[in-house]
MOPAC internal coordinates of N, CA, C and O (Angstrom, degrees):
PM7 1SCF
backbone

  N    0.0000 0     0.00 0     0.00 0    0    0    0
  C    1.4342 1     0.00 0     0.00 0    1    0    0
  C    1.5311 1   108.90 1     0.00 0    2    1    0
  O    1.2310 1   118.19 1   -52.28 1    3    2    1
  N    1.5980 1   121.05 1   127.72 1    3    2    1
  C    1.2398 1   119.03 1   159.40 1    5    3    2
  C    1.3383 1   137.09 1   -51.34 1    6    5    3
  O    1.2310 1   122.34 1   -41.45 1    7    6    5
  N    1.4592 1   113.13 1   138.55 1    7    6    5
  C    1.7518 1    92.53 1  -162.82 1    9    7    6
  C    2.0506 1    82.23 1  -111.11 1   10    9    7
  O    1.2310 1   129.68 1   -44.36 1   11   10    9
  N    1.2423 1    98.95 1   135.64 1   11   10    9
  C    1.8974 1   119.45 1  -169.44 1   13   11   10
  C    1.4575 1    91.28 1  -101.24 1   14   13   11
  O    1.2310 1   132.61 1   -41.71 1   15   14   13
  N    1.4903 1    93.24 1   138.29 1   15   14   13
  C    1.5284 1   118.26 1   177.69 1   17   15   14
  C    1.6697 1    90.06 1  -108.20 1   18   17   15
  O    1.2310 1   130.47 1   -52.32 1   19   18   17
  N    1.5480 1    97.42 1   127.68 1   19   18   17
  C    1.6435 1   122.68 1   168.54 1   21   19   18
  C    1.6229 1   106.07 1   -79.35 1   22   21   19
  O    1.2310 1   113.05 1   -42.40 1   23   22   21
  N    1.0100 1   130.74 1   137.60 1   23   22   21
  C    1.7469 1   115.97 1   139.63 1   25   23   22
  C    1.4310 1   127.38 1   -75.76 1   26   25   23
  O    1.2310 1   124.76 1    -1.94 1   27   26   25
  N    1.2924 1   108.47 1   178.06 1   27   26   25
  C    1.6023 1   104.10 1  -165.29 1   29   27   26
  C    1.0470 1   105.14 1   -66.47 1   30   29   27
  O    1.2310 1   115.27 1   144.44 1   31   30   29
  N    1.6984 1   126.57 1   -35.56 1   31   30   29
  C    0.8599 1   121.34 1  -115.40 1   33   31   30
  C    2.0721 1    97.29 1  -112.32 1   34   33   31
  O    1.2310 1   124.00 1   165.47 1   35   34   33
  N    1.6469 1   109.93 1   -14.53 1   35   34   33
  C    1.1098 1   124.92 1   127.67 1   37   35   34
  C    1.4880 1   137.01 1   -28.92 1   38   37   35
  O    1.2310 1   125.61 1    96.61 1   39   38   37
  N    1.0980 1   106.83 1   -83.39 1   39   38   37
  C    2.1400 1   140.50 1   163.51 1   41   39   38
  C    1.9348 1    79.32 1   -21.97 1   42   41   39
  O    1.2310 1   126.99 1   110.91 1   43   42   41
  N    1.2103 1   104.15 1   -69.09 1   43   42   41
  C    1.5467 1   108.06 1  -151.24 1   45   43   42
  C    1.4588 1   106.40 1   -43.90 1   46   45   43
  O    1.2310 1   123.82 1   114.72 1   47   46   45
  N    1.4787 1   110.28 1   -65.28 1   47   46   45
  C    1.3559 1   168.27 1  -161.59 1   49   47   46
  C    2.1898 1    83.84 1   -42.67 1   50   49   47
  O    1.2310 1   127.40 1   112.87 1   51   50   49
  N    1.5684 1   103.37 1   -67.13 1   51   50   49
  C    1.2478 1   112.26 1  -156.35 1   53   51   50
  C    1.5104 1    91.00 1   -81.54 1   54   53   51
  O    1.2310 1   121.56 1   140.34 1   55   54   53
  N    1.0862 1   114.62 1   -39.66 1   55   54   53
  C    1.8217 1   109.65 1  -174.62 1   57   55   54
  C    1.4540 1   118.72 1   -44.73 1   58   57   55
  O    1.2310 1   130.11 1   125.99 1   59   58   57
  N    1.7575 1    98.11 1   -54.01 1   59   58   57
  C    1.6331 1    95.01 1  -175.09 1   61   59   58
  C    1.3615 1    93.17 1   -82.58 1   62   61   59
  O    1.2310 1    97.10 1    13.27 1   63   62   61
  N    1.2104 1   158.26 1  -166.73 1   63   62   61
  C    1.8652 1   128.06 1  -173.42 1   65   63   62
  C    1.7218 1    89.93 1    92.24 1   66   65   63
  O    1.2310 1   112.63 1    94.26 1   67   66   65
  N    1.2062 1   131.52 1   -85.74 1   67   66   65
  C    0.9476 1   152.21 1  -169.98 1   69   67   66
  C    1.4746 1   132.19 1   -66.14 1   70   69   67
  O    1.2310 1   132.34 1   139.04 1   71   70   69
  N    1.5138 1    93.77 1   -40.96 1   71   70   69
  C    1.5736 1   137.77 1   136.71 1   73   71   70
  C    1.7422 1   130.62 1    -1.83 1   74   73   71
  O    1.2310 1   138.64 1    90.01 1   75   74   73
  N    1.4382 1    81.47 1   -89.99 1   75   74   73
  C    1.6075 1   129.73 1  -177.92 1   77   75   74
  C    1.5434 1    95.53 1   -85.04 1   78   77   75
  O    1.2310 1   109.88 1   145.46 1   79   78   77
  N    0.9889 1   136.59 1   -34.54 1   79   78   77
  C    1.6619 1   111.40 1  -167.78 1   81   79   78
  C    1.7559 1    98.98 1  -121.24 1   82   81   79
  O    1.2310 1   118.87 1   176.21 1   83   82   81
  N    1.6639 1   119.76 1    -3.79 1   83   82   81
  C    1.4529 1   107.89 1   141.92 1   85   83   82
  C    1.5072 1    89.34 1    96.86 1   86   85   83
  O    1.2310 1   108.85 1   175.51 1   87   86   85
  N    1.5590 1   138.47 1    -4.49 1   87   86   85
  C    1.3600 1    98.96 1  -142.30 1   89   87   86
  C    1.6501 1    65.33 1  -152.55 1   90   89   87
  O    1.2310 1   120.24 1   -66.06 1   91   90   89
  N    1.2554 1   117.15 1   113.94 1   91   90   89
  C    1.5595 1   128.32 1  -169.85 1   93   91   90
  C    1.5143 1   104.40 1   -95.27 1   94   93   91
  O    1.2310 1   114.66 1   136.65 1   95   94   93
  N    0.9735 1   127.72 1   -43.35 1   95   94   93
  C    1.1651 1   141.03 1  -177.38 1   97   95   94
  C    1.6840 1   115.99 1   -52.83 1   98   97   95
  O    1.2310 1   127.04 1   119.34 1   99   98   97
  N    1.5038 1   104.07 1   -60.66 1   99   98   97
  C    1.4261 1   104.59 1   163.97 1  101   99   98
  C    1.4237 1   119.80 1   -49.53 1  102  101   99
  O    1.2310 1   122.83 1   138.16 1  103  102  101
  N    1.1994 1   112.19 1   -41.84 1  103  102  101
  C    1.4215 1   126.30 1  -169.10 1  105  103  102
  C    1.7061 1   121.02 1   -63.45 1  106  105  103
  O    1.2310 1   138.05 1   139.87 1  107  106  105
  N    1.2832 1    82.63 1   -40.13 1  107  106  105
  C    2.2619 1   100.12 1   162.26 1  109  107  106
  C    1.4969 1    88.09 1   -64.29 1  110  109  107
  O    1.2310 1   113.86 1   100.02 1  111  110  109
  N    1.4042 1   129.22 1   -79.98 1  111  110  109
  C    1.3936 1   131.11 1  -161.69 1  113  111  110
  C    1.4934 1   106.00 1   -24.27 1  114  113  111
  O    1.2310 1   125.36 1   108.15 1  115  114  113
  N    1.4049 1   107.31 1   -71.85 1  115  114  113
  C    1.7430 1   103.47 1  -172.09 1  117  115  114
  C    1.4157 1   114.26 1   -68.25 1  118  117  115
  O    1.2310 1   117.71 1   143.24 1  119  118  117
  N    1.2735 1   121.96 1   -36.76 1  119  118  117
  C    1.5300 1   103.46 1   164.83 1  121  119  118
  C    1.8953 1   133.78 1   -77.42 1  122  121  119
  O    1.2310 1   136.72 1  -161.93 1  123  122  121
  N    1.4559 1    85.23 1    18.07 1  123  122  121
  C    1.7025 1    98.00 1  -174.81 1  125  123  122
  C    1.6299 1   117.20 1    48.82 1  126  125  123
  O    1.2310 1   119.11 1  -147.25 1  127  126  125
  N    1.7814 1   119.30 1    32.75 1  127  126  125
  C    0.9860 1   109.03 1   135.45 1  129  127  126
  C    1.5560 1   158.36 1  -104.54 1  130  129  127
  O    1.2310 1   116.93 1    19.70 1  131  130  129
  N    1.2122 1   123.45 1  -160.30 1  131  130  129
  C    1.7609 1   115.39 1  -178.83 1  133  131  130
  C    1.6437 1   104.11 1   -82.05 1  134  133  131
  O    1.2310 1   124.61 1   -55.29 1  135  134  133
  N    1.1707 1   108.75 1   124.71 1  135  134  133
  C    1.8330 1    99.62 1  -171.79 1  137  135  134
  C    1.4257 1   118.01 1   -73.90 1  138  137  135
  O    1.2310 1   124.77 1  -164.96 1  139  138  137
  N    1.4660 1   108.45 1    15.04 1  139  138  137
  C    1.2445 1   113.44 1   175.34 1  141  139  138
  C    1.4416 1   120.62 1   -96.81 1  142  141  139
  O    1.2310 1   131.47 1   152.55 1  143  142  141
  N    1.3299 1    95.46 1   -27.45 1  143  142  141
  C    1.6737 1   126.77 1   179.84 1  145  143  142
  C    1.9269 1    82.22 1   -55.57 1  146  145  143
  O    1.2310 1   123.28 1   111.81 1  147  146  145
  N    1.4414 1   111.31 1   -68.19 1  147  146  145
  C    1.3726 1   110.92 1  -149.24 1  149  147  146
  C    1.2313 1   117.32 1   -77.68 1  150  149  147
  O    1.2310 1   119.78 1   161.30 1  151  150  149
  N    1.5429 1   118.02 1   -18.70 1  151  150  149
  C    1.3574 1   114.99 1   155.82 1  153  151  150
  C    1.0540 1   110.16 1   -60.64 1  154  153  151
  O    1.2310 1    97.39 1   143.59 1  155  154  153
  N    1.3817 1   157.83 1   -36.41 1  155  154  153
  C    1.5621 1   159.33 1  -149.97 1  157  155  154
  C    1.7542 1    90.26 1   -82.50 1  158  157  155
  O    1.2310 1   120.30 1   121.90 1  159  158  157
  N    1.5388 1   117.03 1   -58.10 1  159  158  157
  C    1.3051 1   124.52 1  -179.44 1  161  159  158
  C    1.5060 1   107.62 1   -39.80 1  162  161  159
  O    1.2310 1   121.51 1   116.34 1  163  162  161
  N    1.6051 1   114.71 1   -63.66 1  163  162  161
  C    1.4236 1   124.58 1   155.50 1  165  163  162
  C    1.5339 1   116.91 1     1.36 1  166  165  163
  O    1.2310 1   137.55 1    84.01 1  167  166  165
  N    1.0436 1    83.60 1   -95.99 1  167  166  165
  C    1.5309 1   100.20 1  -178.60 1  169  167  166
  C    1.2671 1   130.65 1   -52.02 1  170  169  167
  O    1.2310 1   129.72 1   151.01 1  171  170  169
  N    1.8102 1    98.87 1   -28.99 1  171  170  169
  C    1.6807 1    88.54 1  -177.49 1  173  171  170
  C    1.2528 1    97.17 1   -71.30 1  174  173  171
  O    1.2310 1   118.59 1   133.65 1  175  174  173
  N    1.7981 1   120.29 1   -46.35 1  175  174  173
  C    1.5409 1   119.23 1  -155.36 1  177  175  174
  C    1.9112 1    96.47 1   -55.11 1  178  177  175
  O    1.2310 1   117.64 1   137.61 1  179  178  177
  N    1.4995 1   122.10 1   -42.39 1  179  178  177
  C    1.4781 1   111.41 1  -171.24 1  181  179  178
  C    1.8046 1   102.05 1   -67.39 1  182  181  179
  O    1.2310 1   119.85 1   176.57 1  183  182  181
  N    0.8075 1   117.89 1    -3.43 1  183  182  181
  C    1.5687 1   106.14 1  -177.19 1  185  183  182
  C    1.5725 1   105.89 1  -108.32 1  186  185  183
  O    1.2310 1   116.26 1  -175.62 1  187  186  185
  N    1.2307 1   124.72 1     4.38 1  187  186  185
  C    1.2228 1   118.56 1   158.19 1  189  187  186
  C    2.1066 1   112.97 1    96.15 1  190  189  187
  O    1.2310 1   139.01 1  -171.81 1  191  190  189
  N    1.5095 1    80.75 1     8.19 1  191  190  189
  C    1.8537 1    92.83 1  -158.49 1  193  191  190
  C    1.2109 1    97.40 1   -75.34 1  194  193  191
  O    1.2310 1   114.70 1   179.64 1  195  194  193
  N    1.5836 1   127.66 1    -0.36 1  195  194  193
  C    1.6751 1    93.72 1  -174.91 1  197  195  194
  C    1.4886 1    89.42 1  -128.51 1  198  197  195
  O    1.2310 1   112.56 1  -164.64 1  199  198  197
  N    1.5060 1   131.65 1    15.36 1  199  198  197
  C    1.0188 1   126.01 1   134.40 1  201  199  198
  C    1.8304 1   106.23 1    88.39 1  202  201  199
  O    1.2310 1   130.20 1  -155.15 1  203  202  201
  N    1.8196 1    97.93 1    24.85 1  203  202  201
  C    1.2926 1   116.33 1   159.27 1  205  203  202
  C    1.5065 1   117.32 1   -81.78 1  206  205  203
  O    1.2310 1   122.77 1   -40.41 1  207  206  205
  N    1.6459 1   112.30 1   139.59 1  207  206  205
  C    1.4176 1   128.86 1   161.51 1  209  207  206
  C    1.2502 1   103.09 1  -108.74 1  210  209  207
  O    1.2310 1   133.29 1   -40.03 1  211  210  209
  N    2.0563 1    91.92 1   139.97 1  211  210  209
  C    1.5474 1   104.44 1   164.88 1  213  211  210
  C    1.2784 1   107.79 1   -51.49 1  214  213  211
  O    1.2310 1   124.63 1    -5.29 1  215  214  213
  N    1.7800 1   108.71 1   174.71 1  215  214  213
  C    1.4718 1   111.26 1   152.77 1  217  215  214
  C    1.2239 1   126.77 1   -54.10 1  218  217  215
  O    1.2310 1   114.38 1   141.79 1  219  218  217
  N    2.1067 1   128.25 1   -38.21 1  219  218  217
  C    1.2263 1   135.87 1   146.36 1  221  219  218
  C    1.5778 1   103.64 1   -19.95 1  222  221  219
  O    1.2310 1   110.78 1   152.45 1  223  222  221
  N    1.1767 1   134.95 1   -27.55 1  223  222  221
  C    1.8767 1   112.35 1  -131.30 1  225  223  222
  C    1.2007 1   128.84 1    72.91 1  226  225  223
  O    1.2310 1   120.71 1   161.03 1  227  226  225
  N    1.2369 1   116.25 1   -18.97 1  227  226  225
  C    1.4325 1   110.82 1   174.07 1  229  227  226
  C    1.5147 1   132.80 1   -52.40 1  230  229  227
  O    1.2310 1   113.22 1   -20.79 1  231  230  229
  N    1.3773 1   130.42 1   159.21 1  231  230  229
  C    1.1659 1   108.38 1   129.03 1  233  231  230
  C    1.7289 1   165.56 1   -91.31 1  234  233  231
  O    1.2310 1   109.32 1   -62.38 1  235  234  233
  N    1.2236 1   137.62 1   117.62 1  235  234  233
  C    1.3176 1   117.70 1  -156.59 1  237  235  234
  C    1.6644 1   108.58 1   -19.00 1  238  237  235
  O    1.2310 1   111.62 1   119.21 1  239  238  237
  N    1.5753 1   133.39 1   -60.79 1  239  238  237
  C    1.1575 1   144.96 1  -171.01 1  241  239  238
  C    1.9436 1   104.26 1   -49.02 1  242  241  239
  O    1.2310 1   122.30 1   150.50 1  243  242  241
  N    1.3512 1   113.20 1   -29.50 1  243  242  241
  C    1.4916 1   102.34 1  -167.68 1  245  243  242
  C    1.7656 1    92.20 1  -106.22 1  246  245  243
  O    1.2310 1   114.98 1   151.42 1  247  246  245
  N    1.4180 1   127.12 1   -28.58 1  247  246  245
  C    1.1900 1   119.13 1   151.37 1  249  247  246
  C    1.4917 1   139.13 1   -27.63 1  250  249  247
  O    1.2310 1   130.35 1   131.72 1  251  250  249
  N    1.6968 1    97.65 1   -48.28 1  251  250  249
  C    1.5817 1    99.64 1  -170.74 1  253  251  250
  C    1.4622 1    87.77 1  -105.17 1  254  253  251
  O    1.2310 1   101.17 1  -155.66 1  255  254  253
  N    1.6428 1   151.87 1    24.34 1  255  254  253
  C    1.3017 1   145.51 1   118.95 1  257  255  254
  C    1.4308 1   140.80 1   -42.61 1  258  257  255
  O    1.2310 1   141.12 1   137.48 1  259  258  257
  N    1.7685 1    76.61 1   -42.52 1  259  258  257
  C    1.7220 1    87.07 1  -179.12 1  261  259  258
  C    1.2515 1   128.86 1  -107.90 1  262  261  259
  O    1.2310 1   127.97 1  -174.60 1  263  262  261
  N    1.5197 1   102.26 1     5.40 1  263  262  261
  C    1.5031 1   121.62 1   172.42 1  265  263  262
  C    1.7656 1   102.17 1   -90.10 1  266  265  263
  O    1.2310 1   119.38 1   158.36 1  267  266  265
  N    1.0801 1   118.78 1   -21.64 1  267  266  265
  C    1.6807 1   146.13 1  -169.53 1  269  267  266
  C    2.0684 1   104.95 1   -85.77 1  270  269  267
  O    1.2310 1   128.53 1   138.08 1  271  270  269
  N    1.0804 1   101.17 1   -41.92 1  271  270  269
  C    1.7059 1   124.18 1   155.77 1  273  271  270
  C    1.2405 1   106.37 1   -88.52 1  274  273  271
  O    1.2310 1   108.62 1   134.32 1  275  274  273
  N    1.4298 1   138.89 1   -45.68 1  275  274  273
  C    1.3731 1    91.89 1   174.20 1  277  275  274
  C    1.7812 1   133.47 1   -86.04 1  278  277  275
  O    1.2310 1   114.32 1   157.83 1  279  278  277
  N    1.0803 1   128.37 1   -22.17 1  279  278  277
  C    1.2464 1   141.11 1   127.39 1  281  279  278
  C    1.2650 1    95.76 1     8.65 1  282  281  279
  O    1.2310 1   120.26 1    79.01 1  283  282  281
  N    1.6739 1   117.11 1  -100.99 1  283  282  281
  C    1.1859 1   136.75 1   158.69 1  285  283  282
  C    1.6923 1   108.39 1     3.68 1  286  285  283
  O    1.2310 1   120.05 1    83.02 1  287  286  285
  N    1.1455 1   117.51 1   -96.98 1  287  286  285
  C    1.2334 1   108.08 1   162.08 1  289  287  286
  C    1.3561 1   136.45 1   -10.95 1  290  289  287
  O    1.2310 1   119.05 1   100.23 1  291  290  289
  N    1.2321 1   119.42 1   -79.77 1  291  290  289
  C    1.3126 1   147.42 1  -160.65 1  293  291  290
  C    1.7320 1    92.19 1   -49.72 1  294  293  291
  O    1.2310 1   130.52 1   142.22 1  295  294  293
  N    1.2478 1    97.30 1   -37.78 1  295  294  293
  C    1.9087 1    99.52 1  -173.51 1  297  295  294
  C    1.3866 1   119.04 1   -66.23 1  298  297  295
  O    1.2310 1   127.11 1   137.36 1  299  298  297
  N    1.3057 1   103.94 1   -42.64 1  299  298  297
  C    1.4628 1   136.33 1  -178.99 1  301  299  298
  C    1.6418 1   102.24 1   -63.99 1  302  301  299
  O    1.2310 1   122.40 1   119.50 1  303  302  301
  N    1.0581 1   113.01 1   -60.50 1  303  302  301
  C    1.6866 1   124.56 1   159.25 1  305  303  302
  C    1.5003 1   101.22 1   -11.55 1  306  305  303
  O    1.2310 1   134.08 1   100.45 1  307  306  305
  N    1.7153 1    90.38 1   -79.55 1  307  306  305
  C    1.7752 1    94.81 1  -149.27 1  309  307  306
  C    1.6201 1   111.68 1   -91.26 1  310  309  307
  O    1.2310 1   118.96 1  -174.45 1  311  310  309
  N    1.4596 1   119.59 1     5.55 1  311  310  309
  C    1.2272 1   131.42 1   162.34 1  313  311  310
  C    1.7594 1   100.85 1   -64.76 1  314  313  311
  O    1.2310 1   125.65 1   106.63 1  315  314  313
  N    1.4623 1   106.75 1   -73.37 1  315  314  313
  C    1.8818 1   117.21 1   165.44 1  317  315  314
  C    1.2505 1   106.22 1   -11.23 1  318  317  315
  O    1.2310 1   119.81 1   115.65 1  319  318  317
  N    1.6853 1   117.97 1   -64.35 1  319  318  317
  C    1.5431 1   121.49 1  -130.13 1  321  319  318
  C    1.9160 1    76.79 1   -88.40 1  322  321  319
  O    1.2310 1   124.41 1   141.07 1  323  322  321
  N    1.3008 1   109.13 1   -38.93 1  323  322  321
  C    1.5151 1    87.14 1  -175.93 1  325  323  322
  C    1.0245 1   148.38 1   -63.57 1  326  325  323
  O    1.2310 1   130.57 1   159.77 1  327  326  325
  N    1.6707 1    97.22 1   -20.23 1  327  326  325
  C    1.5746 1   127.92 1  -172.06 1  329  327  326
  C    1.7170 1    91.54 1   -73.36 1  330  329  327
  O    1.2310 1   120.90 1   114.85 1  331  330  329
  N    1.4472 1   115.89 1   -65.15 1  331  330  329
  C    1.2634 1    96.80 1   171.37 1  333  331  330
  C    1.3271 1   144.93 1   -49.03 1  334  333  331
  O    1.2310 1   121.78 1   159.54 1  335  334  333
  N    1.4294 1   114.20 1   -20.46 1  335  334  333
  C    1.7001 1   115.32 1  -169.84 1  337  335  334
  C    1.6032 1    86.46 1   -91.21 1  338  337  335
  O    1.2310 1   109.20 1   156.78 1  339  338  337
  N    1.3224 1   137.83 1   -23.22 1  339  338  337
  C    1.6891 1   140.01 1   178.00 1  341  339  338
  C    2.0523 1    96.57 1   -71.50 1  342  341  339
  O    1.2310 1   130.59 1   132.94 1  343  342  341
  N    1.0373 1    97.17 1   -47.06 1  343  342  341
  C    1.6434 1    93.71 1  -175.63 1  345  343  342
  C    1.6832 1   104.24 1   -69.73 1  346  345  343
  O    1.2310 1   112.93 1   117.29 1  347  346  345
  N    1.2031 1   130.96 1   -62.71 1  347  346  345
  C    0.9426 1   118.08 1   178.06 1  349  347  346
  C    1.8595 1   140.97 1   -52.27 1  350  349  347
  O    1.2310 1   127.77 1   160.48 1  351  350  349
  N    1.3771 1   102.64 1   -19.52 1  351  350  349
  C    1.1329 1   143.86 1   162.03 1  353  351  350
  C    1.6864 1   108.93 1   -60.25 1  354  353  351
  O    1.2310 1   120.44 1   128.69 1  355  354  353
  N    1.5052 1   116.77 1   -51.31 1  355  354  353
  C    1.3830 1   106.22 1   169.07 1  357  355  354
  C    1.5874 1   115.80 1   -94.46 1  358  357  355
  O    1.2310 1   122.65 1   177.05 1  359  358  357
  N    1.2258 1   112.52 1    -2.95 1  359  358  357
  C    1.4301 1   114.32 1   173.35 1  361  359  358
  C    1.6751 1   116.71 1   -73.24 1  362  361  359
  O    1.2310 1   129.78 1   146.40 1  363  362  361
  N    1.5152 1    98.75 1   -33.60 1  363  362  361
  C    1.9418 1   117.37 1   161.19 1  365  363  362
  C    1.6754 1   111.77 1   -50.11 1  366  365  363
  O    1.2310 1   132.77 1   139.62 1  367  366  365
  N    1.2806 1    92.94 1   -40.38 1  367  366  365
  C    1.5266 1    82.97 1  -149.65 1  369  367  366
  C    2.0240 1    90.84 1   -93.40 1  370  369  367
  O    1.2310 1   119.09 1   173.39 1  371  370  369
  N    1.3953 1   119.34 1    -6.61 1  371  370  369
  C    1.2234 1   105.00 1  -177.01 1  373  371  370
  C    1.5008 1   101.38 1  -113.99 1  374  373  371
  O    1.2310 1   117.60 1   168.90 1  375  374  373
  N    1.2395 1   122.18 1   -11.10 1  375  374  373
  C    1.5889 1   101.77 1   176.19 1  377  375  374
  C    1.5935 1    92.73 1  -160.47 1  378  377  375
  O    1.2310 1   120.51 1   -86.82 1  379  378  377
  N    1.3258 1   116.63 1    93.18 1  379  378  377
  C    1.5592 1   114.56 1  -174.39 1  381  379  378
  C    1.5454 1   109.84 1   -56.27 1  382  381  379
  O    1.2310 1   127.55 1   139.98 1  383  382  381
  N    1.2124 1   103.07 1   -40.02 1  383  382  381
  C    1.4489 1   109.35 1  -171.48 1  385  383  382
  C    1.4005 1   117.38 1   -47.24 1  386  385  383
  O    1.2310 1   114.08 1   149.98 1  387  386  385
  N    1.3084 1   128.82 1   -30.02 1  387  386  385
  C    1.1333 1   134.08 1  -173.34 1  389  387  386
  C    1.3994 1   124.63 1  -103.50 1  390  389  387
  O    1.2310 1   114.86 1  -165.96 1  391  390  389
  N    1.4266 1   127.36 1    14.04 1  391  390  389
  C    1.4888 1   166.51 1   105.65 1  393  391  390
  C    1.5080 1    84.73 1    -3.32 1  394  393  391
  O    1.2310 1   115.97 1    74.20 1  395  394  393
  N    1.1806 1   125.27 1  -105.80 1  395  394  393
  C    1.2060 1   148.83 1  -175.82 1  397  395  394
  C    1.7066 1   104.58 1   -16.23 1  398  397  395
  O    1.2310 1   121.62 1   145.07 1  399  398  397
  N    0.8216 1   114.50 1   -34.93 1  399  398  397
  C    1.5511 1   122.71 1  -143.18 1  401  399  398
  C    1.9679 1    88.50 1  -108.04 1  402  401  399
  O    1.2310 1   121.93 1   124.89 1  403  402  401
  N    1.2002 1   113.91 1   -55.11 1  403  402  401
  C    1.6228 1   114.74 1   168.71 1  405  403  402
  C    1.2147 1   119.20 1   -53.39 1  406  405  403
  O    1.2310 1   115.77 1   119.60 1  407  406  405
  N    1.4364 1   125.64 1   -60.40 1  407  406  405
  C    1.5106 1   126.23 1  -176.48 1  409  407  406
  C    2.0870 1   118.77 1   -49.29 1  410  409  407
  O    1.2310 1   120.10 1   180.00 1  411  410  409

């Protein structure tokens, strides 16, 4: 069996492809490759090995960091926002008067 040289620019092409619709497996299927092949692609493109930038500039590798931090965030957010609407909530019920005085 012949072994086929991809270009990058393919590799790239099918990775995010693969990406975006989550489901790698199909994604070998229609391009008639080994889905092992394309997980390997996977990984290199998230590890930065073939030395692609997003359109941002980014890299995939600092992309899925800072989407990973912001997440992060977002939790932290609404843990905060709750703690406050719970504090203020017992601040009602023990001294209304001072309701007034926070808002």
């Amino acid at each position: 069996m012949r072994r086929t040289k991809y270009s990058n620019e393919f590799k790239v092409q099918v990775v995010k492809e693969a990406l975006e619709t989550r489901n790698k497996a199909a994604v070998a299927r229609r391009y008639e490759l080994a889905s092992n092949m394309l997980h390997r692609w996977v990984k290199e493109y998230e590890s930065g090995k073939w030395g692609v930038i997003s359109v941002e500039g980014i890299s995939p590798l600092e992309t899925k960091k800072l989407s990973q931090e912001n997440d992060h965030l977002k939790r932290l957010l609404g843990e905060k926002d709750l703690e406050i609407a719970i504090l203020r909530d017992l601040v009602k019920k023990k001294n209304p008067h001072l309701l007034t005085k926070l808002k």
